[in-house]
C-alpha positions as CSV (number, residue, x, y, z in Angstrom):
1,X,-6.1,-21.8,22.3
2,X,-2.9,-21.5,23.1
3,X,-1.3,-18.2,24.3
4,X,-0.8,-15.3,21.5
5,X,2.1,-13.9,23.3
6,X,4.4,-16.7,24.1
7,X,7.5,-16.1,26.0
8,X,9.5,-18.2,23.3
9,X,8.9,-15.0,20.9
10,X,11.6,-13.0,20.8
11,X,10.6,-9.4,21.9
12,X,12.0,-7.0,19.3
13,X,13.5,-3.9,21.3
14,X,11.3,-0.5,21.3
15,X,13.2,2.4,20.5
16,X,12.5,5.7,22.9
17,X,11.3,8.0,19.9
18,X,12.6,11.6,20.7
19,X,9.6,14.2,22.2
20,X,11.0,17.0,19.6
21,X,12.5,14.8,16.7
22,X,11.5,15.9,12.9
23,X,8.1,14.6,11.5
24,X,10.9,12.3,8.8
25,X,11.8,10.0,11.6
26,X,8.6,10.0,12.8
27,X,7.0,9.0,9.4
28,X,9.7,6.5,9.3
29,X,9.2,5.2,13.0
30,X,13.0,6.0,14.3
31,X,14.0,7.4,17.1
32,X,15.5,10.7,15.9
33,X,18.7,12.6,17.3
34,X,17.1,15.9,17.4
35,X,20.6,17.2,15.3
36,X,20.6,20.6,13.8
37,X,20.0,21.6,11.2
38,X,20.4,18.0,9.9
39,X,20.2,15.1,11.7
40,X,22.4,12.0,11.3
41,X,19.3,9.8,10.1
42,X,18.0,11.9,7.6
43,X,21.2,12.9,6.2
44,X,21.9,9.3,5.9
45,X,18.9,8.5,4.2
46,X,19.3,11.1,1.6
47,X,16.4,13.8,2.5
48,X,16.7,17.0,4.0
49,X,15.7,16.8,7.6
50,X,12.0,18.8,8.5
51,X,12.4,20.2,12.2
52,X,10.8,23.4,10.0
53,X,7.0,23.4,9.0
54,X,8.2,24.9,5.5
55,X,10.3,21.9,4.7
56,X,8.0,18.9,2.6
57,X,8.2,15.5,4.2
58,X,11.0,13.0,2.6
59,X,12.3,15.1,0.4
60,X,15.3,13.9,-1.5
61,X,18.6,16.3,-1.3
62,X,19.1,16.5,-5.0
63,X,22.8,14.7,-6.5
64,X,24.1,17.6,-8.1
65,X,23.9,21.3,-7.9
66,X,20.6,21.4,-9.2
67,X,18.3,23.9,-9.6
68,X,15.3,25.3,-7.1
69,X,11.4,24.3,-7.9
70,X,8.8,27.1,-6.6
71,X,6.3,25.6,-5.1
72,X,3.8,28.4,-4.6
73,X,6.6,30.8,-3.2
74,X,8.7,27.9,-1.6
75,X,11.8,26.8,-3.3
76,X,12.7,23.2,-3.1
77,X,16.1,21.3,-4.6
78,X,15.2,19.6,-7.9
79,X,17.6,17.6,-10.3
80,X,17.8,18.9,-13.6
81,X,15.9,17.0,-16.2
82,X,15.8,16.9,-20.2
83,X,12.5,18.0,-20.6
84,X,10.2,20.4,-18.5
85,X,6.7,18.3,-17.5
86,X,4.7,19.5,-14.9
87,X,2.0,18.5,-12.7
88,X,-0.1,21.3,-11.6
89,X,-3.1,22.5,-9.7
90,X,-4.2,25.7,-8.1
91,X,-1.8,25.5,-4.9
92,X,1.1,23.3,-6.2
93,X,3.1,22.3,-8.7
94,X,5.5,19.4,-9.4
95,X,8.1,18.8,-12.1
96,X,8.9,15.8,-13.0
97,X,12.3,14.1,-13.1
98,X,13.6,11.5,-16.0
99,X,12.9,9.2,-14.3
100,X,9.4,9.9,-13.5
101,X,9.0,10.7,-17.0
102,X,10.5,7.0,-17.7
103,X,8.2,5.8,-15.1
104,X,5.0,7.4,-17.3
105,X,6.3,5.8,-20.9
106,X,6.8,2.2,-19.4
107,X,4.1,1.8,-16.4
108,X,1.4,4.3,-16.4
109,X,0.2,4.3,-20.2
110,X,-1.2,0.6,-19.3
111,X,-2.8,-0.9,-16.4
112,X,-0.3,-1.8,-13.9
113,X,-3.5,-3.5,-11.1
114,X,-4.6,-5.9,-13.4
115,X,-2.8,-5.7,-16.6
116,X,-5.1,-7.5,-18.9
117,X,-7.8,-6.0,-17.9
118,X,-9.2,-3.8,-20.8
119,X,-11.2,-1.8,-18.7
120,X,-8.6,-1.4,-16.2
121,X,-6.1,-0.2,-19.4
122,X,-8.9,2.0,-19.8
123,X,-9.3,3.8,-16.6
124,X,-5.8,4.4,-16.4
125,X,-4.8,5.8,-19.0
126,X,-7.9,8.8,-18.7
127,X,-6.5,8.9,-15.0
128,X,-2.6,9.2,-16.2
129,X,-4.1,12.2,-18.1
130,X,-6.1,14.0,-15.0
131,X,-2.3,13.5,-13.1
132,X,-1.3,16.2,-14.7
133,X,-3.7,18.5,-13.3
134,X,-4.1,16.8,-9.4
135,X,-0.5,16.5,-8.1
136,X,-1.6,14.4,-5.6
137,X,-2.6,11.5,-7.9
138,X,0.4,12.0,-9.8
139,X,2.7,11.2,-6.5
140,X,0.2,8.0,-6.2
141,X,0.6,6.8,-9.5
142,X,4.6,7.3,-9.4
143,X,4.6,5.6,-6.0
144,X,2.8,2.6,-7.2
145,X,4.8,2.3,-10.8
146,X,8.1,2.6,-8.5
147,X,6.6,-0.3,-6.3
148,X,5.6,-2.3,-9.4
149,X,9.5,-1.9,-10.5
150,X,10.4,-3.0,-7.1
151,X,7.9,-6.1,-7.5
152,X,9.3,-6.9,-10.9
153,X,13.6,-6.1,-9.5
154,X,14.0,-8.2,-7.0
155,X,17.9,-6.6,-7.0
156,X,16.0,-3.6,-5.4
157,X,15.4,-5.5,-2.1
158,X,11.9,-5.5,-0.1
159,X,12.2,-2.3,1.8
160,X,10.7,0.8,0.2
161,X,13.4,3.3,-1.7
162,X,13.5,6.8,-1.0
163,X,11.2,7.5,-4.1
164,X,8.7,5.7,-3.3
165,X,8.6,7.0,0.2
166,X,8.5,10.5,-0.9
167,X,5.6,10.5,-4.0
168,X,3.6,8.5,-1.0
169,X,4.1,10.7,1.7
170,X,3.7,14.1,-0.6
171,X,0.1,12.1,-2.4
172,X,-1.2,11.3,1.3
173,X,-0.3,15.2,2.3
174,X,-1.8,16.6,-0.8
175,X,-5.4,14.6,-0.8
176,X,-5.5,15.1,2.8
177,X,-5.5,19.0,2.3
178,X,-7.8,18.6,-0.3
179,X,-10.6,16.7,1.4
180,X,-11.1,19.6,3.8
181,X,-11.8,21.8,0.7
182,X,-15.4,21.7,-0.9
183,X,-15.4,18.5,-3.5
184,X,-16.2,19.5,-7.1
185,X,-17.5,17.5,-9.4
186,X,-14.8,17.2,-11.7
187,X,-12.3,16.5,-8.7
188,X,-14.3,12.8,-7.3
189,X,-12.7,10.5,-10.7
190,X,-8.2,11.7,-9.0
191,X,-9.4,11.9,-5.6
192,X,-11.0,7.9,-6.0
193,X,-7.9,6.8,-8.5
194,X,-5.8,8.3,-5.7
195,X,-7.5,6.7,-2.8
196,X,-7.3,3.6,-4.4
197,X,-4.1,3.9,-4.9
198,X,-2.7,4.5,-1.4
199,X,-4.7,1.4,-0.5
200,X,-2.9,-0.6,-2.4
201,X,0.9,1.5,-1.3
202,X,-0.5,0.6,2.1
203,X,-0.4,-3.4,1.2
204,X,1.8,-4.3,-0.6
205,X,4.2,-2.2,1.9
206,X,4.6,-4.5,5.4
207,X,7.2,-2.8,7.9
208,X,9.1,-6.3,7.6
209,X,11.0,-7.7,5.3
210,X,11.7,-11.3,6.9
211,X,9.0,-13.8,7.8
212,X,10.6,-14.0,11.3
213,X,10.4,-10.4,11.9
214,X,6.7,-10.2,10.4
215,X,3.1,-10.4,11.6
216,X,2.0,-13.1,13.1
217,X,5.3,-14.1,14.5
218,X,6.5,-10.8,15.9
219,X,5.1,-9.6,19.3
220,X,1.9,-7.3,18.6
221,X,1.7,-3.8,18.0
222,X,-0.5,-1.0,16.7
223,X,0.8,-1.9,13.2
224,X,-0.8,-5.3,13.1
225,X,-3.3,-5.4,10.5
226,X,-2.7,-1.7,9.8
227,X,-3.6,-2.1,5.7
228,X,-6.9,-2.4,6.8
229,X,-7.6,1.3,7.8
230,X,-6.2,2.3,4.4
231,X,-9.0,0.3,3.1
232,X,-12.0,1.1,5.1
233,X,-10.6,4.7,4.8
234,X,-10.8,4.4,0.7
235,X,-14.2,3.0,0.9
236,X,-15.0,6.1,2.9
237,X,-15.6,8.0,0.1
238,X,-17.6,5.9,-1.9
239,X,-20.6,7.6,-1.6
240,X,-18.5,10.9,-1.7
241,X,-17.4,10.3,-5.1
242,X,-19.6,7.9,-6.0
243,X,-17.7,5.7,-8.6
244,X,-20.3,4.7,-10.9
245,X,-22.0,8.0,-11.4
246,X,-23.0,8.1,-15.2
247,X,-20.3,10.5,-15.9
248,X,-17.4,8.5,-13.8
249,X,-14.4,6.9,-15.7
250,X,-15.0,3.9,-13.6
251,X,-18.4,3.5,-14.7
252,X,-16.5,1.0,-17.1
253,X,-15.3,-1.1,-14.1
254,X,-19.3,-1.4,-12.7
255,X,-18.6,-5.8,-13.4
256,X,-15.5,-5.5,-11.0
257,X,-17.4,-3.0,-8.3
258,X,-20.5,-5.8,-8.5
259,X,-17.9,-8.1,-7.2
260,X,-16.4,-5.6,-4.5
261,X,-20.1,-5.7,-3.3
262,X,-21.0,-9.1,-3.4
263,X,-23.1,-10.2,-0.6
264,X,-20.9,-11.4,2.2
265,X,-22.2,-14.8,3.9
266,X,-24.5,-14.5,6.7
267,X,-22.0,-17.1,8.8
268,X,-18.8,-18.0,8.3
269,X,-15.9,-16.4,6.1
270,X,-16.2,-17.3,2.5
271,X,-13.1,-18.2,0.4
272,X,-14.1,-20.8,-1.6
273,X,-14.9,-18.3,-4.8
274,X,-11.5,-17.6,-5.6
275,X,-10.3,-21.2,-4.4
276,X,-12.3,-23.0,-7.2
277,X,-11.1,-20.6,-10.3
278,X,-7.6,-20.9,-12.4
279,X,-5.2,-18.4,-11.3
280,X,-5.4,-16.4,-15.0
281,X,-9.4,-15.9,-13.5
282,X,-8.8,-14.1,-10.3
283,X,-10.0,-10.8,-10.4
284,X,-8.9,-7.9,-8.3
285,X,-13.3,-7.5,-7.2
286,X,-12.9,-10.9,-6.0
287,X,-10.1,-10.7,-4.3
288,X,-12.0,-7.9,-2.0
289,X,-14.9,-9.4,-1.3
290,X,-12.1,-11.0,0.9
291,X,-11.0,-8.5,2.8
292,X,-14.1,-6.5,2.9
293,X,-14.9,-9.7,5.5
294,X,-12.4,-8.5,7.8
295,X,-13.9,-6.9,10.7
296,X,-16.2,-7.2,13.4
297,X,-15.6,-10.8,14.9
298,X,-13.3,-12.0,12.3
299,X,-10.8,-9.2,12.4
300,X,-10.7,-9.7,16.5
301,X,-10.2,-13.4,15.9
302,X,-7.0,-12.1,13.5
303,X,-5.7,-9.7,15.9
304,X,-5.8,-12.6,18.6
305,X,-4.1,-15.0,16.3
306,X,-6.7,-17.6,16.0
307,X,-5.4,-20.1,14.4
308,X,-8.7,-21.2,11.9
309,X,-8.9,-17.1,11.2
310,X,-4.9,-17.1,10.4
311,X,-5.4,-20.1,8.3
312,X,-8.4,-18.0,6.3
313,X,-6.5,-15.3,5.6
314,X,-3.3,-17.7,5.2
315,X,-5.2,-19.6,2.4
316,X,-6.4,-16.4,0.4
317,X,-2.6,-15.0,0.6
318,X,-1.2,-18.0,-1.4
319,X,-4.3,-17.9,-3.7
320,X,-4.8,-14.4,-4.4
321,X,-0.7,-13.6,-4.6
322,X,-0.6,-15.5,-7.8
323,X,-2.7,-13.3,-9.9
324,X,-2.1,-9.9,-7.9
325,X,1.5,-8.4,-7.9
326,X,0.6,-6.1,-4.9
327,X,-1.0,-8.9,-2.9
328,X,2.2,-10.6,-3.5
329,X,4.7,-8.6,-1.7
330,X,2.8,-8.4,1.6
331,X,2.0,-12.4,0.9
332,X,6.0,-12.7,0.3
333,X,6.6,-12.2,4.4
334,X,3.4,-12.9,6.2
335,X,2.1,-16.3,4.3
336,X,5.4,-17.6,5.4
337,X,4.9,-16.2,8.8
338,X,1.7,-17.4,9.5
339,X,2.8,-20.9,8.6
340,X,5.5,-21.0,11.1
341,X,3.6,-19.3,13.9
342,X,0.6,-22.2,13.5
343,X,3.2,-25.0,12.9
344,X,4.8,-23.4,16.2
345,X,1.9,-23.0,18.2
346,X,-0.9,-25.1,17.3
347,X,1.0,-28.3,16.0
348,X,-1.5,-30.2,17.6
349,X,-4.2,-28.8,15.6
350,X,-4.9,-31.3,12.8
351,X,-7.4,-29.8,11.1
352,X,-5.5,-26.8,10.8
353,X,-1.8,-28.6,10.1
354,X,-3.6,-30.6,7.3
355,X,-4.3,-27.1,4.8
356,X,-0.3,-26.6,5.5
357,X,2.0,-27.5,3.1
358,X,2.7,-30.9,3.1
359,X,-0.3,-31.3,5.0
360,X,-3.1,-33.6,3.4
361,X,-5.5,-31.1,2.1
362,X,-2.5,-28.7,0.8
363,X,-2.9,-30.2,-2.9
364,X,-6.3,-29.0,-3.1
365,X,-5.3,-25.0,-3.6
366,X,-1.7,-25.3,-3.5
């Protein structure tokens, strides 16, 4: 196999990252300038910068004058907005903006994972109702309906906007204090909705926005691969919450969980299920008995860029993309990026070069 790390790669330049920087550029990966009390990259981005434990991560400095929102005792910059709605729980409170309200009207009343699906349309709209009560899957929900706009604008650009940012970093904060409280019964339906939904802010999110700057192609780091910790981390708490407990609202979904749980094959990586179906039938269940595959052997072989494991996932990408909006904008960059990095490095590879485009068995899924 030829060598992972090839001196033709461009190395991309590692920043220093400051010892005492705020917890903004660290979330955001930059090397901060330690500036007080604002620093020149969070002022630049629009938040106010965090040096101080009672300031939330990415929050935006509001436009106008504004007006403060108590959080439990701790007064934050809010825009003013039409109408009061809230999100609430026992510890914190969130109102939301217009736009978040426009967000709710156009994205969150439906199904914005699989759109057609009636049990999906379902699910959601009980969980849009339960946001109101657990701030934490309200920030999930908003996150995901402003990366759905982002999926459907392609004005906006790939990288992620300020919003989205904030509701993802405030959800993650939220369910993280949570989970180290005891787990009632009526809290396991918003903590799964909101698990699941930071798996899917954690895919259809890559660091890149160009294939040349993506995974494979780039040189490695401890962001390779890194969806897949959001992943196993959701399926965690499966048999905390227990999804299809006779008085879960995803009981309905039990068809699309079956799928999830599929026996995987006993050799081998198995794409072939989704490969043989029209697009218009590719559910998100079979989509991850995919990348429920990924570990042990197979996720080594990805991390050291073997090329038949890179063509695997390479061949589910430009399948599964078609049907999935979130698999889509992590396909976007790295399908593209894998192809150049086996055209580049294993041309002689027929086999492989042959599922390629252009190659002789592209037709068959292309």
């Amino acid at each position: 196999m030829a060598s992972t790390c090839p001196g033709e790669v461009r190395e991309r330049r590692t920043l220093r990252r400051s010892r005492f920087g705020c917890r903004n550029c660290k979330l955001r990966k930059l090397k901060c300038d330690e500036g007080k009390p604002h620093c020149k990259r969070c002022s630049s981005f629009g938040v106010l910068c965090n040096f101080m434990s009672n300031i939330p991560d990415l929050q935006p400095i509001a436009a106008d004058t504004g007006r403060p929102l108590v959080v439990r005792g701790k007064a934050e910059l809010q825009p003013p907005v039409a109408s009061a709605v809230w999100t609430s729980d026992k510890s914190t409170s969130y109102q939301l903006n217009a736009k978040c309200q426009d967000f709710i009207t156009r994205y969150l009343g439906r199904s914005l994972i699989t759109p057609d699906d009636p049990n999906m349309i379902h699910v959601n709209r009980k969980l849009l109702r339960l946001a109101f009560a657990y701030p934490f899957l309200m920030h999930a929900s908003l996150a995901v309906a402003l990366t759905y706009d982002r999926h459907l604008n392609s004005s906006l650009g790939c990288r992620r906007s300020l919003e989205e940012c904030y509701h993802w970093s405030q959800s993650t904060a939220l369910l993280n204090r949570r989970l180290r409280e005891p787990i009632e019964a009526k809290d396991r339906d918003p903590i799964w909705g909101t698990a699941a939904a930071l798996a899917i802010l954690a895919f259809s999110s890559p660091d890149a926005c160009m294939p040349e700057e993506s995974w494979p192609l780039k040189s490695s780091d401890h962001s390779d691969l890194d969806w897949l910790r959001m992943s196993k981390g959701k399926m965690s708490l499966w048999h905390i919450v227990n999804p299809l407990r006779p008085d879960s609202l995803f009981r309905v979904m039990a068809a699309t969980f079956a799928h999830m749980h599929s026996p995987l094959p006993e050799r081998g990586i198995d794409v072939s299920q989704i490969l043989d179906l029209p697009d218009s039938e590719v559910t998100t269940g079979q989509t991850q008995l995919f990348t429920r595959s990924i570990h042990g052997p197979f996720e080594d072989l990805l991390r050291k860029r073997d090329p038949v494991a890179l063509l695997l996932l390479y061949v589910w990408y430009r399948k599964a993309s078609r049907s999935i909006w979130w698999i889509e904008l992590r396909a976007r960059v790295e399908c593209p990026s894998i192809c150049s990095y086996l055209r580049l490095y294993h041309k002689g590879n027929v086999a492989v070069q042959a599922f390629l485009p252009g190659g002789a068995l592209a037709d068959r899924w292309n």
